[in-house]
C-alpha positions in Angstrom: -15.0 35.1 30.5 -15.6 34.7 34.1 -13.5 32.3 36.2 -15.2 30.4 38.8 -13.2 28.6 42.2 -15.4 25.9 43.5 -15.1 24.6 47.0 -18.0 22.8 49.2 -17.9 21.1 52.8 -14.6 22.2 53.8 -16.3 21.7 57.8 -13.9 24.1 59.3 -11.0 22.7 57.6 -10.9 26.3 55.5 -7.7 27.8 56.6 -5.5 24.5 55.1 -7.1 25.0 51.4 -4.5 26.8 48.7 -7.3 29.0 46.6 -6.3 29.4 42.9 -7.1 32.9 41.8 -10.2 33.7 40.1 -13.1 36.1 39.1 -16.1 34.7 42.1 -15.1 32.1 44.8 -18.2 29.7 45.7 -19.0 27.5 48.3 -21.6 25.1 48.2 -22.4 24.6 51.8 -21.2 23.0 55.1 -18.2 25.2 55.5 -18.8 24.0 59.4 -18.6 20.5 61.6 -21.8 21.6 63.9 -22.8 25.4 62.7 -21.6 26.9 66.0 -21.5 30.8 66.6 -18.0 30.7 66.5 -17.6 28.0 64.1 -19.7 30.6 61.6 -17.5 33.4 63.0 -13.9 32.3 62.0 -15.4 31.0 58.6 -17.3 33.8 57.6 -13.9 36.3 57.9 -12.0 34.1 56.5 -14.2 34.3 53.7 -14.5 37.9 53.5 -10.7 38.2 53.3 -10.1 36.5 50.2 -8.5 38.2 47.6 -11.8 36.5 44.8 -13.8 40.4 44.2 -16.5 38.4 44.2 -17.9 35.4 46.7 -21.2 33.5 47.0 -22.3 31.1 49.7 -24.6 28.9 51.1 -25.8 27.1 53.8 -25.5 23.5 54.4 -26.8 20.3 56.4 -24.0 21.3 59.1 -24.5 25.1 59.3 -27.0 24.8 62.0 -26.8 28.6 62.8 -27.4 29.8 59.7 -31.6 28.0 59.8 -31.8 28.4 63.3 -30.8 31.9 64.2 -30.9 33.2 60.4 -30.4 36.9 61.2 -27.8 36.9 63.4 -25.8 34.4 60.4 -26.7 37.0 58.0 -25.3 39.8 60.7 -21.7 38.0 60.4 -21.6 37.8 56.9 -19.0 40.5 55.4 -19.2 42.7 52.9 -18.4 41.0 49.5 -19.4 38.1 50.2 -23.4 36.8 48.3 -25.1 34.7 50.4 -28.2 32.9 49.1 -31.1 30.9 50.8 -33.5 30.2 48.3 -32.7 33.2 46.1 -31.0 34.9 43.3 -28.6 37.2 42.6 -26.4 38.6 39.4 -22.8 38.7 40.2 -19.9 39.0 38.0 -22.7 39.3 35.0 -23.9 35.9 35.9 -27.3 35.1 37.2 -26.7 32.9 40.3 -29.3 30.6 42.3 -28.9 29.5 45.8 -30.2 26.9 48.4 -29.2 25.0 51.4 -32.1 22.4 51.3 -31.2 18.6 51.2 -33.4 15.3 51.2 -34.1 15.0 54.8 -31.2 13.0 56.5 -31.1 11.9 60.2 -32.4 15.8 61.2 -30.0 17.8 60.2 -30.2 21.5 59.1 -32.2 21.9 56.1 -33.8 19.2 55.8 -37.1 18.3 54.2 -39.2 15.2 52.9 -38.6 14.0 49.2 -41.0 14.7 46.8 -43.6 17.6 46.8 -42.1 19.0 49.7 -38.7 19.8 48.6 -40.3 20.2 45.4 -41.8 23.6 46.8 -38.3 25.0 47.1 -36.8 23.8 43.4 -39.8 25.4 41.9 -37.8 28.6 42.7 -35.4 28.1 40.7 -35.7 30.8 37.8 -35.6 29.9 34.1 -32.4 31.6 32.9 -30.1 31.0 35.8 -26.6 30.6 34.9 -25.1 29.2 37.8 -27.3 27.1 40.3 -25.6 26.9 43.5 -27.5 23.9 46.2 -25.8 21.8 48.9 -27.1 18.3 47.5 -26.9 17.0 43.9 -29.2 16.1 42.0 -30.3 12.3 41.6 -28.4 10.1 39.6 -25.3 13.0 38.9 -22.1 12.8 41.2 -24.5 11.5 44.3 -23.3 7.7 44.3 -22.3 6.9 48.2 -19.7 4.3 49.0 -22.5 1.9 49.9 -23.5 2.5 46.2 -26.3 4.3 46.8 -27.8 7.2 44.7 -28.3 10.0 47.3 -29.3 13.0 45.1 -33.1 14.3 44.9 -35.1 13.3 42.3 -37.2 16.6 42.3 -34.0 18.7 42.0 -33.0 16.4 38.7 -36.2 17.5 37.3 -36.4 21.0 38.0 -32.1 20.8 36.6 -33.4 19.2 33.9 -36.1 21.8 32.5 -33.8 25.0 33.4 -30.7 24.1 32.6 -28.4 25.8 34.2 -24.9 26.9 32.2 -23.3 25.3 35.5 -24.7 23.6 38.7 -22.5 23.2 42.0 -23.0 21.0 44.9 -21.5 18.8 47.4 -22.9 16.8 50.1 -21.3 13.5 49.2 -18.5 13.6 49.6 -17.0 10.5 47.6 -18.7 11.3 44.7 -16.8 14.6 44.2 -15.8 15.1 40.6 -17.0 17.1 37.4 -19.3 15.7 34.9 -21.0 17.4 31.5 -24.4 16.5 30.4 -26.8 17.9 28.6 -25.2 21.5 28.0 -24.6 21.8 32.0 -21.5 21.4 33.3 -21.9 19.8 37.4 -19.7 20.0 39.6 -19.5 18.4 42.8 -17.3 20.8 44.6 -16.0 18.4 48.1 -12.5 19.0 49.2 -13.0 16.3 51.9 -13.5 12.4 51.3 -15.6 10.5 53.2 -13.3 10.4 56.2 -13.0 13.8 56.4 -9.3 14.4 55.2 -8.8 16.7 53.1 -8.1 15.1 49.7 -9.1 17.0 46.7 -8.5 20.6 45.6 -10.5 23.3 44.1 -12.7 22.6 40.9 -12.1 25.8 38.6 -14.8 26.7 35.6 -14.4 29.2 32.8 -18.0 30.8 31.8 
C-alpha cells in the first residue's frame, strides 16, 4: 500500500497547511499567486523539506515561471521532489502522469484552445498510468463553478475515460474541491483554498 497526501492551489499559502504523513506528497498545480522568481523560490524549498520520501508536482495556470523560463524552474526544483510537464514517471512503484495544461482562461499560463488543441497534449497520457496528475478536471467531474458552470475539458474526460487511471488529481476550481469514485477511478479535486482564497479545506489522503 502506498499512501498518497493530496494538496493543489495552495497560491503561496503553503507554509499554514498541517501535512499528514504519508508515502508521496502531490501537488496538482498553482502552488503560487503570480509564478514570480521568488514566489517559485520559497515554494520549491519548502517543498523539498518535507519529511514525504517521495514528492511530485506540477505546474499550474498561476506558475507563470515555470512556462516561461522553464529551465531556470526546473534549476530550483530540489532533489526529491518529481516534477512533471507532460510526462511520466514511476515513483513509489506507481506509474505517475503529469500536466499543467488547462482550457484556455483569460491568458493565463498553460493555456490552450478546447478541443483538438488540448487534445494534442491528453493524447500523451500512457495506457497503464496509475496516478494522473493535471491542474484542471475533467468535464462534468468536480468542475461545477459557483455560477453553476461545468469548467472541466471535455477532451481530458475522454482520454480519463479510455485509460483509466487507478486515481486522477486536480484542482483548479476551487469550490468544487471534494472526492468522487466512478468508474474504477477514484478523483480527487485536491484545493485547500475556496473560492475566496481562504484556506478552508485540508489535505485529501488516498491508499493505493
Amino acid at each position: 500500500m502506498v499512501r498518497l497526501v493530496l494538496i493543489s492551489d495552495t497560491h503561496n499559502r503553503h507554509g499554514d497547511l498541517e501535512l499528514p504523513a504519508g508515502d508521496v506528497l502531490v501537488h496538482a498545480g498553482d502552488a503560487t499567486g503570480r509564478g514570480t522568481l521568488p514566489e517559485c523560490a520559497a515554494f520549491l524549498a519548502w517543498l523539498g523539506a518535507q519529511p514525504h520520501p517521495h514528492k511530485v508536482l506540477i505546474a499550474g495556470n498561476h506558475d507563470f515561471l515555470a512556462e516561461r523560463e522553464p529551465q531556470r524552474f526546473r534549476a530550483l526544483v530540489p532533489p526529491g521532489v518529481v516534477y512533471l510537464e507532460d510526462e511520466s514517471a514511476a515513483v513509489a512503484g506507481l506509474t505517475f502522469w503529469g500536466s499543467p495544461i488547462t482550457p484556455w482562461f483569460f491568458d493565463w499560463a498553460f493555456n490552450r484552445q478546447r478541443g483538438a488543441e488540448i487534445a494534442v497534449h491528453w493524447a500523451r497520457i500512457p495506457q497503464g498510468c496509475d496516478v494522473l496528475v493535471t491542474h484542471g478536471p475533467p468535464y462534468g467531474i468536480l468542475d461545477r463553478t459557483t455560477r453553476g458552470d461545468y469548467a472541466g475539458c471535455e477532451e481530458l474526460r475522454r482520454r480519463v475515460d479510455v485509460v483509466a487511471p487507478k486515481l486522477h488529481v486536480f484542482g483548479h476550481i476551487h469550490e468544487a474541491r471534494g472526492v468522487l469514485q466512478q468508474g474504477g477511478t477514484t478523483f480527487v479535486n485536491a484545493c485547500v483554498l475556496d473560492a475566496e482564497y481562504r484556506l478552508a479545506s485540508e489535505p485529501v489522503v488516498v491508499d493505493l
